[in-house]
Phi, psi and omega in degrees: 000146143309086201263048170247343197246123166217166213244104140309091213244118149262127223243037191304059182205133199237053165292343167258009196280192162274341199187146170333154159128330188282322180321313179325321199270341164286340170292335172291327175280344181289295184299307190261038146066029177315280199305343172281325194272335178280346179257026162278338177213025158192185198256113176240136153228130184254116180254046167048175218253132183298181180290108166325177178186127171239156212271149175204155168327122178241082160352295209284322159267057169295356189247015194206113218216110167072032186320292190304336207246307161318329165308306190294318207277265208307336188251004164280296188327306210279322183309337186265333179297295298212309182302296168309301139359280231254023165255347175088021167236148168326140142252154207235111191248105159303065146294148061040166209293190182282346178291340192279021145308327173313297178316309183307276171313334196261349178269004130292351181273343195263330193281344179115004213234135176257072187308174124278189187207130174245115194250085158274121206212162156283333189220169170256020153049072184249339188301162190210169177280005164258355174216033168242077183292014148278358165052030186258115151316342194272010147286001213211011197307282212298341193289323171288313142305337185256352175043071185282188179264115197134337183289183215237126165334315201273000182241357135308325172264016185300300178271132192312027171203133155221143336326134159278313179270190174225181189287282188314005176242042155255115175244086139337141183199138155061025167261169184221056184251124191334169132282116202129329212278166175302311162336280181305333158318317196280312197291327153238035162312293191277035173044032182256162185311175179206118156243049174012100192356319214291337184274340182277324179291331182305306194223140196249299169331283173317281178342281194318307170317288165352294196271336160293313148006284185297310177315326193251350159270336177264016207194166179256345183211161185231167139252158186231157181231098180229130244216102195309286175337353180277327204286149200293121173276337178303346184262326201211058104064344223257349214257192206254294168279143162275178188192089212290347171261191161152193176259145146304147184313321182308306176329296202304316183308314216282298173342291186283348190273325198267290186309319231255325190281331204294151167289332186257027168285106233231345207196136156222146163240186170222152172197172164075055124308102199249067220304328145342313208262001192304169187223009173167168228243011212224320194274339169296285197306306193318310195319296166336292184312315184285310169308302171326293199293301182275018164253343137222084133301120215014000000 
């Protein structure tokens, strides 16, 4: 793949979020010129945006909130990913909350390709509805990809395989969550990489090196999954949850730019921008620029 060459798939929905808003950020990323700064050093086409969902109470699933309209979102996202693929190009998934990564992996999976996934997140989204009582999916993505026990069949099936990933095709990356906490328990309960905040801060390349490595030893191709919340919120304003520790943005650039370079880098999304937390007209567009600059880099 080309990461000179991208695809644009917007993802308007924030059906698996907590609360309205995220549905908001591909017109918001749009708006704040992502795509004019990515055709300063690359071949961009935007096929516009699948049918959308903004959130609302689902009573009767309270422990799985919106299953179906996650389900919808995510398997329209993989037909146009899948579509970008068999065409030789990057898709670049605008979300909206984090499932539509689902949507990312089951359209590489559709394209015939078993990706990895290097999963930059505040949390990896592990949580499952037996043990998330609020019952917001975008907690529960990667849990879903691995199709651990208790998710829920239609979003665990979304791609022509479940499991979509396996534990060795995972890189966690760039959370800073205690020991003790469940997540982190978990992740090395399934034996997935661990790249740790604390390891990114030492070094953000090496970190970075690291997990691409790992990506690129388990797989013939990767994705990345990246989640406005790994980020400081006191630093970046953006995400949907806040998150009081996190990477700075430059961490992040280097992070993606290091990821982004690879040959067998196949796929990105970015999600849960809740454009509601922005503090001013000046922070999306900075964002944009940063983002924009470490998806072509060189």
């Amino acid at each position: 793949m080309d990461h000179r060459q991208w695809t644009v798939v917007g993802a308007p929905s924030s059906a698996g979020a907590h609360t309205p808003g995220v549905e908001r950020a591909p017109a918001a990323l749009r708006a704040a010129g992502l795509l004019d700064l990515l055709r300063d050093g690359a071949d961009v086409e935007d096929c516009g945006d699948v049918p959308g969902f903004r959130w609302r109470p689902d009573p009767a699933y309270p422990r799985g909130q919106n299953a179906g309209a996650v389900a919808a979102v995510a398997s329209a996202v993989a037909d146009r990913v899948a579509g970008a693929l068999g065409r030789g190009r990057v898709p670049l998934v605008l979300g909206g909350d984090c499932t539509v990564t689902v949507g990312l992996v089951a359209g590489c999976a559709r394209a015939g390709l078993s990706p990895a996934l290097v999963y930059v997140d505040g949390g990896p989204d592990l949580y499952t509805p037996e043990t998330r009582a609020n019952g917001n999916l975008d907690a529960m993505g990667l849990a879903h990809m691995l199709g651990l026990p208790g998710t829920l069949p239609e979003v665990a099936g979304v791609g022509p395989v479940v499991p979509l990933l396996s534990p060795e095709r995972v890189v966690v990356y760039g959370d800073s969550l205690p020991r003790g906490d469940h997540e982190r328990d978990l992740v090395a309960e399934l034996g997935l990489a661990y790249v740790p905040a604390d390891e990114v801060h030492a070094d953000a390349r090496a970190a970075a090196r690291r997990a691409r490595a790992v990506a690129e030893g388990a797989a013939e191709a990767f994705v990345v999954h990246f989640d406005v919340d790994v980020l400081r919120f006191v630093d970046a304003p953006l995400a949907d949850v806040p998150e009081p520790s996190g990477l700075s943005l430059g961490e992040a650039a280097v992070t993606l730019a290091e990821l982004v370079a690879s040959p067998r880098f196949a796929g990105l999304s970015v999600t849960e921008i809740n454009p509601h937390h922005l503090p001013d007209d000046e922070l999306l567009p900075r964002f944009a620029g940063v983002f924009a600059g470490a998806l072509t880099e060189g």
